[in-house]
The first five atom37 places (N, CA, C, CB, O) and aatype in JSON, in Angstrom:
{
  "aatype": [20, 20, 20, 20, 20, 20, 20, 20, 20, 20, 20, 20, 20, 20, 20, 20, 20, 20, 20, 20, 20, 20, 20, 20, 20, 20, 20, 20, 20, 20, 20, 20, 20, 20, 20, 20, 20, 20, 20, 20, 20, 20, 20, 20, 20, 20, 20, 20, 20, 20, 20, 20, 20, 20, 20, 20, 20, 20, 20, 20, 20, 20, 20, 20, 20, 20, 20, 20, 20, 20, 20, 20, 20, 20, 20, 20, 20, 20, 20, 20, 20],
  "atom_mask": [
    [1, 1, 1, 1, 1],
    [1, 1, 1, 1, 1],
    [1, 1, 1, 1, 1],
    [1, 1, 1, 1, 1],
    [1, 1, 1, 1, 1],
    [1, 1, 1, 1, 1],
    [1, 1, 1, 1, 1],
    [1, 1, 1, 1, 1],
    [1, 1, 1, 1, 1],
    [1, 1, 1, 1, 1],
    [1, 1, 1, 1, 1],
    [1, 1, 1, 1, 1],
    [1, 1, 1, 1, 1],
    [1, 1, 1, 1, 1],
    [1, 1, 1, 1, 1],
    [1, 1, 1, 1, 1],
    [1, 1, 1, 1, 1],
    [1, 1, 1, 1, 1],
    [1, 1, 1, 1, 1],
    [1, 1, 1, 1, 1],
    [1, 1, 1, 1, 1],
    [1, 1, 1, 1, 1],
    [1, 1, 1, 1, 1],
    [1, 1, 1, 1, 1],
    [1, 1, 1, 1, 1],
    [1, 1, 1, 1, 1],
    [1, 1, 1, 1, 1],
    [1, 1, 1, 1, 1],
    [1, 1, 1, 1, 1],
    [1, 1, 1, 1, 1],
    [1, 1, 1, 1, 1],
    [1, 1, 1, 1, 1],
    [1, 1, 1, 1, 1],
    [1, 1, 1, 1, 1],
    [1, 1, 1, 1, 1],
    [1, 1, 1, 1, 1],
    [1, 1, 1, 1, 1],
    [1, 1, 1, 1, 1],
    [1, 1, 1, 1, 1],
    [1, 1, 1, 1, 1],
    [1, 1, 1, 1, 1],
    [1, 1, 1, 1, 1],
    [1, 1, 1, 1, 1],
    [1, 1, 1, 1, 1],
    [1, 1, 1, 1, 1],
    [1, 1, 1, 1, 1],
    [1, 1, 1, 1, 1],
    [1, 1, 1, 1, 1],
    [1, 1, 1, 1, 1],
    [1, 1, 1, 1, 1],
    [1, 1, 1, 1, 1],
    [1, 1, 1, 1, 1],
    [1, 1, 1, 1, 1],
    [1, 1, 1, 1, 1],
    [1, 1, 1, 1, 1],
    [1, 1, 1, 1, 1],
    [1, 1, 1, 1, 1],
    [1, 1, 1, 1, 1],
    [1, 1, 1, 1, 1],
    [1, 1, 1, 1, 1],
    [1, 1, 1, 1, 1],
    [1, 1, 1, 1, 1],
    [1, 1, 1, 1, 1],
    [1, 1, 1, 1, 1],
    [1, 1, 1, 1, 1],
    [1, 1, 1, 1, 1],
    [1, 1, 1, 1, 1],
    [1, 1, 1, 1, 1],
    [1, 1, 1, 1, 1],
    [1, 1, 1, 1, 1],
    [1, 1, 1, 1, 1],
    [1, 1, 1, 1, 1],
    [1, 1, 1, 1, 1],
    [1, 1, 1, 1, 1],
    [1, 1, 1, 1, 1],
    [1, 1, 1, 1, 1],
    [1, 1, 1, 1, 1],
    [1, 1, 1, 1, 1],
    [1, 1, 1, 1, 1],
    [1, 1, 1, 1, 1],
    [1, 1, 1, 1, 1]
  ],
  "atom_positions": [
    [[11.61, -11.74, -21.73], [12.52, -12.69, -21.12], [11.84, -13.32, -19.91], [13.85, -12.01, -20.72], [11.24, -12.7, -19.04]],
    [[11.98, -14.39, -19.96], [11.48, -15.27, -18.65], [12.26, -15.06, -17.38], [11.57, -16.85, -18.95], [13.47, -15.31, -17.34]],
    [[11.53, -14.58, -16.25], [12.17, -14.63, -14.97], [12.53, -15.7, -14.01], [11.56, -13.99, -14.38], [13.49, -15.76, -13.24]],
    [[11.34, -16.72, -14.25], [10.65, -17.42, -13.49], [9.65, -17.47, -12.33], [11.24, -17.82, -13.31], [9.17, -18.44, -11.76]],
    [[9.46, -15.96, -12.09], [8.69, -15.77, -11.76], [6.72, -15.84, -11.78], [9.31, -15.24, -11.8], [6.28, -15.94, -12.93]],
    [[5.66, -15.78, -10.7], [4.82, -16.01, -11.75], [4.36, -14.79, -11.91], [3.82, -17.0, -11.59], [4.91, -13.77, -11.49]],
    [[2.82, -14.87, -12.84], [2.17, -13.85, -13.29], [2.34, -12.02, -12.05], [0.49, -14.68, -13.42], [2.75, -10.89, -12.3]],
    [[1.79, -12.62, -10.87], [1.57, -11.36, -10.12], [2.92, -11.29, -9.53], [0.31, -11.36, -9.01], [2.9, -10.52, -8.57]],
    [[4.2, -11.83, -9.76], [5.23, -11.31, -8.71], [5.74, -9.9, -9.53], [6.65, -12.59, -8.38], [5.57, -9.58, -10.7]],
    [[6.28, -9.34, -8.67], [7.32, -7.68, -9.5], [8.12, -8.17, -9.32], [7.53, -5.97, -9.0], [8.29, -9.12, -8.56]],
    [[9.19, -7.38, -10.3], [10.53, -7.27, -10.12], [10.87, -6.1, -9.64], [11.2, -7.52, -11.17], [10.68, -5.22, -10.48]],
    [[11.45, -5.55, -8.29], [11.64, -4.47, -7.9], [12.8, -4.72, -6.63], [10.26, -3.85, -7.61], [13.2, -5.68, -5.98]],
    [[13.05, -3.34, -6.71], [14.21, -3.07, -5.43], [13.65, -2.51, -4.45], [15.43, -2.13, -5.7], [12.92, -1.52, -4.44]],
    [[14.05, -3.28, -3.47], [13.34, -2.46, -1.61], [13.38, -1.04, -1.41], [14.36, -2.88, -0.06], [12.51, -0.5, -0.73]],
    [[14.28, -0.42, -1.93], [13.87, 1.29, -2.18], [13.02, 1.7, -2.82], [14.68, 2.08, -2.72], [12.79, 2.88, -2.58]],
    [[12.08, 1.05, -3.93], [11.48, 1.48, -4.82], [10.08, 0.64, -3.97], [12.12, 1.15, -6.43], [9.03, 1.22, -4.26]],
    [[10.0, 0.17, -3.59], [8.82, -0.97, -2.82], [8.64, 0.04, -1.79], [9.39, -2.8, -2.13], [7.74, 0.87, -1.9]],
    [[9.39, 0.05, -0.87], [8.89, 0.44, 0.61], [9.5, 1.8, 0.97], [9.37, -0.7, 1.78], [10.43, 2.34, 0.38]],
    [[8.83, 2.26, 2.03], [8.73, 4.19, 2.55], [10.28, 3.65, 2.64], [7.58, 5.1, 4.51], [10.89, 3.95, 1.62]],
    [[11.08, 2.91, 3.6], [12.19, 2.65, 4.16], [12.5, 1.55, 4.69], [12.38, 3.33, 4.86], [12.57, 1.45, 5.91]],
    [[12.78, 0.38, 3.74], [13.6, -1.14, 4.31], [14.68, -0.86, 5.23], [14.4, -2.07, 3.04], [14.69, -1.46, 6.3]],
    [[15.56, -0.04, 4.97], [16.84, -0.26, 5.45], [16.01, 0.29, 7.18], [18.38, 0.84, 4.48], [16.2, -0.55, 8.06]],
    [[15.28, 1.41, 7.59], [14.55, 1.53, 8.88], [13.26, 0.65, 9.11], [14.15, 2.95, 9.02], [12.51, 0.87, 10.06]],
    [[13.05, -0.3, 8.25], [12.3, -1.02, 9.0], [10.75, -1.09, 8.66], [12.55, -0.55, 10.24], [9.99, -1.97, 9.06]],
    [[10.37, 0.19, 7.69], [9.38, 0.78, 7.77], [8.97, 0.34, 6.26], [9.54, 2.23, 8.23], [9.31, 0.91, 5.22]],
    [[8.15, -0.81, 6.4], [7.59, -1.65, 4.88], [6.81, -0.95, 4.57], [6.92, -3.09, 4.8], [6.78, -0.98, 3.34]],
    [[5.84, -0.04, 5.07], [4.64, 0.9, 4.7], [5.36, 0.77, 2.97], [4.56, 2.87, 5.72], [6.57, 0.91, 2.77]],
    [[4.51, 0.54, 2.03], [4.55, 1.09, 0.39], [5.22, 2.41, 0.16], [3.03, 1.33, -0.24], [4.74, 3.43, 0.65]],
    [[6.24, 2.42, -0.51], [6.53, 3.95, -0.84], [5.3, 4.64, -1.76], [8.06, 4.06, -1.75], [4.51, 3.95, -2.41]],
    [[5.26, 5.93, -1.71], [3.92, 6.58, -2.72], [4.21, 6.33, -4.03], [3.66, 8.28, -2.67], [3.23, 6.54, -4.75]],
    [[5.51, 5.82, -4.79], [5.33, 5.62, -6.29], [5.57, 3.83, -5.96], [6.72, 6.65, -7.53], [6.21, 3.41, -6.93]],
    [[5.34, 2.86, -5.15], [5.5, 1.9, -5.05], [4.85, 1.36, -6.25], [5.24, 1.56, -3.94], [3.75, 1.74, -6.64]],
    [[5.81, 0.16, -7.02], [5.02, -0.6, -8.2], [3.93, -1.68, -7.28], [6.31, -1.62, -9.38], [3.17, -2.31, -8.01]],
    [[3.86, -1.83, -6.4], [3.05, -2.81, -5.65], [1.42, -1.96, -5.05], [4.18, -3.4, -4.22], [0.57, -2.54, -4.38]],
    [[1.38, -1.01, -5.36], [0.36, 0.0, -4.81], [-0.76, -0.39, -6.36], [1.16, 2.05, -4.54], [-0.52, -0.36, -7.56]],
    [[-1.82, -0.68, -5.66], [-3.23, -0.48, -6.47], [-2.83, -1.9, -7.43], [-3.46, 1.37, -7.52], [-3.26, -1.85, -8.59]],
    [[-2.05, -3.16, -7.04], [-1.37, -4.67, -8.05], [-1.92, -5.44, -7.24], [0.49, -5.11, -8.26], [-1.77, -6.6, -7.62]],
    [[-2.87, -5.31, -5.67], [-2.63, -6.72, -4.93], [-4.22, -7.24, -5.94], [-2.69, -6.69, -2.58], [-4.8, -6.63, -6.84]],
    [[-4.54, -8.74, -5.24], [-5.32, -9.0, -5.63], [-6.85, -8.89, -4.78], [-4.84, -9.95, -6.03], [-6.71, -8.76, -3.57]],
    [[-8.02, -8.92, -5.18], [-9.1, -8.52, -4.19], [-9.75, -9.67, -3.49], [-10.18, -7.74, -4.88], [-10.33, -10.48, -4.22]],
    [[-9.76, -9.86, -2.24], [-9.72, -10.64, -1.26], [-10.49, -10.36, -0.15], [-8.61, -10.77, -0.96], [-10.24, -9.79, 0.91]],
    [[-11.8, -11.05, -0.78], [-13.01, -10.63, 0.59], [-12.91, -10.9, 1.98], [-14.3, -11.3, 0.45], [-13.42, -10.26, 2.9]],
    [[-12.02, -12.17, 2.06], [-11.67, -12.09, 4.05], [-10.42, -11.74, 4.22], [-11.76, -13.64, 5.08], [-9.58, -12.48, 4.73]],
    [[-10.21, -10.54, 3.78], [-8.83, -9.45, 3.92], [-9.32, -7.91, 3.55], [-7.41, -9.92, 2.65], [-9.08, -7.23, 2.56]],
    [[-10.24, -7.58, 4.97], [-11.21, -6.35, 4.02], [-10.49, -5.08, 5.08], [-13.6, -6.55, 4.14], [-10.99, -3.99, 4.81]],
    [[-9.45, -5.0, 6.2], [-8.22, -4.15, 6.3], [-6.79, -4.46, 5.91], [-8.11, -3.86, 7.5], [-6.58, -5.09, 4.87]],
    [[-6.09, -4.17, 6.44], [-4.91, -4.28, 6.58], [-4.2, -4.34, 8.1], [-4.54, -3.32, 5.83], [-4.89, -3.97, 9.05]],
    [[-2.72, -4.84, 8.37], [-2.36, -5.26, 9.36], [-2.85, -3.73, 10.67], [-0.68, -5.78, 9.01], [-2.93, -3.83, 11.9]],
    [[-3.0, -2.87, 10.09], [-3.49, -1.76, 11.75], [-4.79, -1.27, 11.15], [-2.18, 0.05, 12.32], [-5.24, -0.12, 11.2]],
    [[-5.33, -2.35, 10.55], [-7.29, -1.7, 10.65], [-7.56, -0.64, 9.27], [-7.68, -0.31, 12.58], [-8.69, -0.26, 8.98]],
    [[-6.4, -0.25, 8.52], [-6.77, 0.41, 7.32], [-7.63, -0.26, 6.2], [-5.63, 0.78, 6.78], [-7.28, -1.24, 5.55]],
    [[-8.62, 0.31, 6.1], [-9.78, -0.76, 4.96], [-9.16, -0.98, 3.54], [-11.51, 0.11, 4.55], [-8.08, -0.44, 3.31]],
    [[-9.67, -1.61, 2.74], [-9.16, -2.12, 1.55], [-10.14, -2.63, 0.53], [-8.29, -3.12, 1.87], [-10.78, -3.68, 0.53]],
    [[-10.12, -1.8, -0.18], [-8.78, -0.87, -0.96], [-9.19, 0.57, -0.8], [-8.53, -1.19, -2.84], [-10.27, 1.12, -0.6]],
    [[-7.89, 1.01, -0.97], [-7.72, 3.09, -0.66], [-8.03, 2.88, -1.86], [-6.03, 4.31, -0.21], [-9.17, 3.27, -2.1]],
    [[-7.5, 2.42, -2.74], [-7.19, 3.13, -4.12], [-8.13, 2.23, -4.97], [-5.43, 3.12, -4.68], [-9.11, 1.73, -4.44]],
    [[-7.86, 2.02, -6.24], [-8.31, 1.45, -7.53], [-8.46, -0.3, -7.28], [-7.1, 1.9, -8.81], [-9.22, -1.0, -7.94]],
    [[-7.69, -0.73, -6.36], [-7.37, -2.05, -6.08], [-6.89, -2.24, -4.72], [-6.45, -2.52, -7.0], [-6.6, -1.25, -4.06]],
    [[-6.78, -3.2, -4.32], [-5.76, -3.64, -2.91], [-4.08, -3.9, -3.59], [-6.47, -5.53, -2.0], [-3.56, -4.43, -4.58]],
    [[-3.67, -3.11, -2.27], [-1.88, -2.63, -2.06], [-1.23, -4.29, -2.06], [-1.41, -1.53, -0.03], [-1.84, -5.18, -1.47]],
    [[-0.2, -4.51, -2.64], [0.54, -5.67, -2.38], [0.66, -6.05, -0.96], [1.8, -5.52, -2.9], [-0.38, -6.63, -1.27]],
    [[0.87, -6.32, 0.29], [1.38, -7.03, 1.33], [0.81, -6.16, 2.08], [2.82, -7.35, 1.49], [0.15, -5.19, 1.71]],
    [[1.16, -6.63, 3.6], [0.54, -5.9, 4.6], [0.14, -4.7, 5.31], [0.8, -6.17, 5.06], [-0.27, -4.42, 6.44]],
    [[0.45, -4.02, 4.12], [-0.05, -2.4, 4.45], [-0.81, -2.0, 3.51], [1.04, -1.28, 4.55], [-0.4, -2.26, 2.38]],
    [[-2.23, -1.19, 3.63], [-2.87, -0.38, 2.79], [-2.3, 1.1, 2.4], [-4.08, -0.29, 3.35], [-1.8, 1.7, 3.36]],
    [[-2.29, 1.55, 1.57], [-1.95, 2.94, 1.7], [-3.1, 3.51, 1.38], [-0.83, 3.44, 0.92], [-3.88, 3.38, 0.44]],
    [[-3.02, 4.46, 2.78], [-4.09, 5.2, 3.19], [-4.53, 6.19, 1.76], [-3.6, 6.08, 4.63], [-3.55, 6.78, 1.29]],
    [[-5.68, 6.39, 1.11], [-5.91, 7.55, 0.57], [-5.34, 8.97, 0.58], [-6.81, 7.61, 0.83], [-5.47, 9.68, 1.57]],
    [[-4.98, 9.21, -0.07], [-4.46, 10.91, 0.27], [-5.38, 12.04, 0.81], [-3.98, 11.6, -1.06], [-6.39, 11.76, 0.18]],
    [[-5.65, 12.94, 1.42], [-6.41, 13.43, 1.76], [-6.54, 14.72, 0.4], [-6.13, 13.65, 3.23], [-5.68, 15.05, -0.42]],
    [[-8.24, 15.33, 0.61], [-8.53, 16.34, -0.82], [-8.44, 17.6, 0.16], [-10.38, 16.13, -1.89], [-8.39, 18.66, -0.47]],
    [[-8.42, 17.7, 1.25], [-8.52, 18.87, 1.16], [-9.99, 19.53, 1.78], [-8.23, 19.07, -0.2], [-10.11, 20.67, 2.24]],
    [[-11.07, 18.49, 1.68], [-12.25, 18.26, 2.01], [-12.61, 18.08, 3.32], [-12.57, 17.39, 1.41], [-13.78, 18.22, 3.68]],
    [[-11.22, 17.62, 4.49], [-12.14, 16.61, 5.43], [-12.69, 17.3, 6.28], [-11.49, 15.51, 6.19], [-13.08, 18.43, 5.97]],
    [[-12.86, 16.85, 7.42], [-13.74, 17.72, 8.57], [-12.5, 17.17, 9.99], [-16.01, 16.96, 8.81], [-12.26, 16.06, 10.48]],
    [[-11.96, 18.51, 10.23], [-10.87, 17.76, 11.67], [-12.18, 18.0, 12.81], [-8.86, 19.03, 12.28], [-13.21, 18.66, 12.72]],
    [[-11.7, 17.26, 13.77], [-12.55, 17.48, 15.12], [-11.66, 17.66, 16.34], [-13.54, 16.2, 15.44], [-11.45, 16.54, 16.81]],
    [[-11.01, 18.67, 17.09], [-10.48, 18.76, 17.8], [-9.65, 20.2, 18.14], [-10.04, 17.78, 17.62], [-9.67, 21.13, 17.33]],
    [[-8.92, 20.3, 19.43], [-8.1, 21.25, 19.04], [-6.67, 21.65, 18.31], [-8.1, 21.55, 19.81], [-5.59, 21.1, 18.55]],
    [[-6.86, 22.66, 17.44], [-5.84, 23.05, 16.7], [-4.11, 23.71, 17.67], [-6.7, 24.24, 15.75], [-3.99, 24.59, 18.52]],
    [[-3.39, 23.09, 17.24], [-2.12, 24.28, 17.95], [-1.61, 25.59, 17.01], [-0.49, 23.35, 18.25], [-0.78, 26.38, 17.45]]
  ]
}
Protein backbone atom coordinates (compact mmCIF):
# COMPACT_ATOMS: atom_id res chain seq x y z
CA UNK A 1 0.00 0.00 0.00
CA UNK A 2 1.23 3.41 -0.80
CA UNK A 3 1.91 5.81 2.06
CA UNK A 4 3.22 8.58 0.35
CA UNK A 5 5.92 8.56 1.84
CA UNK A 6 9.46 8.29 0.26
CA UNK A 7 11.85 5.42 -0.05
CA UNK A 8 13.94 6.07 3.38
CA UNK A 9 11.02 7.50 5.58
CA UNK A 10 9.59 4.76 8.51
CA UNK A 11 6.51 4.40 9.63
CA UNK A 12 6.78 4.32 13.35
CA UNK A 13 5.50 5.53 16.76
CA UNK A 14 7.66 7.87 19.11
CA UNK A 15 7.76 5.04 21.69
CA UNK A 16 9.15 2.68 19.41
CA UNK A 17 11.75 5.48 17.82
CA UNK A 18 13.08 7.11 20.88
CA UNK A 19 14.63 6.07 24.67
CA UNK A 20 11.64 8.68 25.77
CA UNK A 21 9.60 11.44 23.62
CA UNK A 22 7.16 12.07 26.12
CA UNK A 23 10.76 13.19 28.58
CA UNK A 24 12.34 14.71 25.98
CA UNK A 25 15.01 12.27 25.49
CA UNK A 26 15.24 11.52 21.39
CA UNK A 27 18.42 9.37 22.05
CA UNK A 28 17.16 6.03 19.63
CA UNK A 29 15.52 3.46 21.71
CA UNK A 30 17.87 0.03 21.56
CA UNK A 31 15.21 -1.83 19.29
CA UNK A 32 14.69 1.56 17.38
CA UNK A 33 13.60 0.81 13.56
CA UNK A 34 15.79 3.94 12.73
CA UNK A 35 19.12 2.41 14.26
CA UNK A 36 21.80 1.08 11.63
CA UNK A 37 18.70 2.88 8.36
CA UNK A 38 20.45 6.41 8.24
CA UNK A 39 22.24 7.08 5.19
CA UNK A 40 26.30 7.41 4.99
CA UNK A 41 27.37 10.92 4.95
CA UNK A 42 31.02 11.92 4.83
CA UNK A 43 30.60 15.60 6.29
CA UNK A 44 28.47 14.09 9.16
CA UNK A 45 31.34 11.86 10.59
CA UNK A 46 29.77 12.44 14.62
CA UNK A 47 26.78 13.11 15.89
CA UNK A 48 25.12 16.11 17.74
CA UNK A 49 27.66 15.46 21.27
CA UNK A 50 30.83 14.17 19.27
CA UNK A 51 29.71 10.36 19.04
CA UNK A 52 31.48 9.04 15.71
CA UNK A 53 29.53 7.47 12.96
CA UNK A 54 28.62 4.82 12.54
CA UNK A 55 28.56 2.55 15.96
CA UNK A 56 26.96 0.01 14.17
CA UNK A 57 26.55 -1.55 10.55
CA UNK A 58 25.43 1.93 9.20
CA UNK A 59 24.63 5.53 10.51
CA UNK A 60 21.53 5.93 13.15
CA UNK A 61 18.57 7.97 11.65
CA UNK A 62 18.71 11.72 13.14
CA UNK A 63 20.78 13.32 15.56
CA UNK A 64 22.00 10.84 17.79
CA UNK A 65 24.48 7.95 17.25
CA UNK A 66 23.97 5.06 19.35
CA UNK A 67 26.89 4.44 21.08
CA UNK A 68 28.21 0.74 20.57
CA UNK A 69 27.47 -1.53 23.36
CA UNK A 70 30.28 -2.31 25.35
CA UNK A 71 32.00 -6.38 25.16
CA UNK A 72 33.15 -6.58 28.16
CA UNK A 73 36.74 -5.96 26.84
CA UNK A 74 37.41 -2.32 27.69
CA UNK A 75 40.13 -0.89 29.75
CA UNK A 76 38.49 1.71 32.64
CA UNK A 77 41.10 4.27 33.84
CA UNK A 78 40.31 5.67 37.09
CA UNK A 79 39.03 5.21 40.49
CA UNK A 80 36.56 2.54 41.25
CA UNK A 81 33.79 3.08 44.24
Amino acid sequence: QQTGQDAQSLVSTPAALFADAGGDDYRLAATSPALDAGETLADVPTDIVGVARPQGAAFDIGAYEQAAAATGDEIFAGPFD
